[in-house]
C-alpha positions in Angstrom: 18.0 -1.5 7.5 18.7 -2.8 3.9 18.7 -5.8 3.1 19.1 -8.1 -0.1 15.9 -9.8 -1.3 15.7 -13.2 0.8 16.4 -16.4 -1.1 13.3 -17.7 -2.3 11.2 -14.4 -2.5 10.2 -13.3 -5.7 10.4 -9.4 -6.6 7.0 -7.9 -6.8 6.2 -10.0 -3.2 5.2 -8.1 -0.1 4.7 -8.5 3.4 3.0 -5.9 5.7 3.1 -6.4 9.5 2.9 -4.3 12.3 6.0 -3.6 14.6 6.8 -2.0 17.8 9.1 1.0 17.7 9.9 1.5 20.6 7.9 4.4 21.5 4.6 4.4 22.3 3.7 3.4 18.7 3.5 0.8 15.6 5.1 1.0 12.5 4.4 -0.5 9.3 7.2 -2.5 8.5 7.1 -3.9 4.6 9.3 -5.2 2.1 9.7 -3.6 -1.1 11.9 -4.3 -4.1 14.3 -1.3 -5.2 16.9 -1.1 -7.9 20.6 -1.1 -7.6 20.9 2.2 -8.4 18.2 3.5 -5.7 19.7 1.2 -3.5 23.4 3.1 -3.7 21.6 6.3 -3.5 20.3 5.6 0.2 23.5 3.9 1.2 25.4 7.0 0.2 23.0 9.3 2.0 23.4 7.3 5.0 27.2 6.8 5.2 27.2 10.8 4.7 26.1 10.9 8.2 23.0 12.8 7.1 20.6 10.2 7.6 20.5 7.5 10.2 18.4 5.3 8.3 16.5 4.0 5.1 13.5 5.3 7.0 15.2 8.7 7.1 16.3 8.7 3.7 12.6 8.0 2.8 10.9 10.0 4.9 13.0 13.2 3.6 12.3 12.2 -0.2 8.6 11.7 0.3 8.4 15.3 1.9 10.3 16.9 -0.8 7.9 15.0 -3.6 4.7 16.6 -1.6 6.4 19.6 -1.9 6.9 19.6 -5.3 3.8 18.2 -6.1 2.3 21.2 -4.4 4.3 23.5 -6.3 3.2 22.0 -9.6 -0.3 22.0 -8.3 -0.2 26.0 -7.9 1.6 26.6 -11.2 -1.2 24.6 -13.0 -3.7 26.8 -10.5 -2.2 29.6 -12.0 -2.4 28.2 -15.5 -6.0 27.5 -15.6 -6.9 31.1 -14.5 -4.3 32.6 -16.9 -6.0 30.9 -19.5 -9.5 31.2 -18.3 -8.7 35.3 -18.5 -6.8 35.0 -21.5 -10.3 33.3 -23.0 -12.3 35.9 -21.5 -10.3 38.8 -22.8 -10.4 37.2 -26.3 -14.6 36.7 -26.0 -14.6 40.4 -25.0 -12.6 41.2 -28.3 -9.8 42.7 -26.1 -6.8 40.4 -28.3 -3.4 41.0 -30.4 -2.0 40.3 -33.3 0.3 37.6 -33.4 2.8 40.5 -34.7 2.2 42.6 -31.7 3.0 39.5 -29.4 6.3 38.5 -31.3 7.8 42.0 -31.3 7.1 42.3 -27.6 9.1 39.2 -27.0 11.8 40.3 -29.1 12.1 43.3 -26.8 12.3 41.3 -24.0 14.5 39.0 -25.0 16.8 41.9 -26.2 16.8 43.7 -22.8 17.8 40.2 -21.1 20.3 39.8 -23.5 22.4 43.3 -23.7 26.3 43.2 -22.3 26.4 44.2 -18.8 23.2 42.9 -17.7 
């Protein structure tokens, strides 16, 4: 449920308890302090009949941000052993020339760019 900040409480304030929900559980209920515009932003996902509640509307945002914290973890994964080969390759003597490098990715770039591609 949303709900404006009581009279009286100051942003920044919170409250934990614990709550029935109705199953055979607790919940952490807790107030937080959100801004207009994150506060339009669940209303509209609700009243789009995709979500039934704030809870919802949260729980599907923090799944998608572990998602794509995963998915930045494994691109830095793959950083750190592109440039721990790169460094290898280079201690071995196996390098380019800066040349050799840029005229590869003018190649590229030229294949990606031709009409009809």
């Amino acid at each position: 449920m949303i709900q404006p900040l009581p009279e009286g409480k100051e942003q920044g304030e919170s409250r934990n308890a614990l709550a029935p929900t109705g199953n055979s559980g607790y919940r952490v209920v807790m107030d937080i302090s959100i801004n207009e515009r994150n506060l339009a932003h669940i209303k509209r996902k609700i009243d789009s009949g995709k979500y039934s509640s704030t809870d919802d509307v949260l729980d599907s945002a923090l799944s998608l941000l572990d998602e794509h914290d995963a998915e930045l973890e494994s691109e830095l994964v793959g950083l750190r052993e592109s440039v721990r080969r790169g460094t290898e390759q280079a201690d071995a003597g196996q390098v380019v020339s800066a040349g050799e490098v840029f005229q590869e990715l003018r190649q590229r770039n030229a294949s990606l760019t031709k009409p009809g591609r």
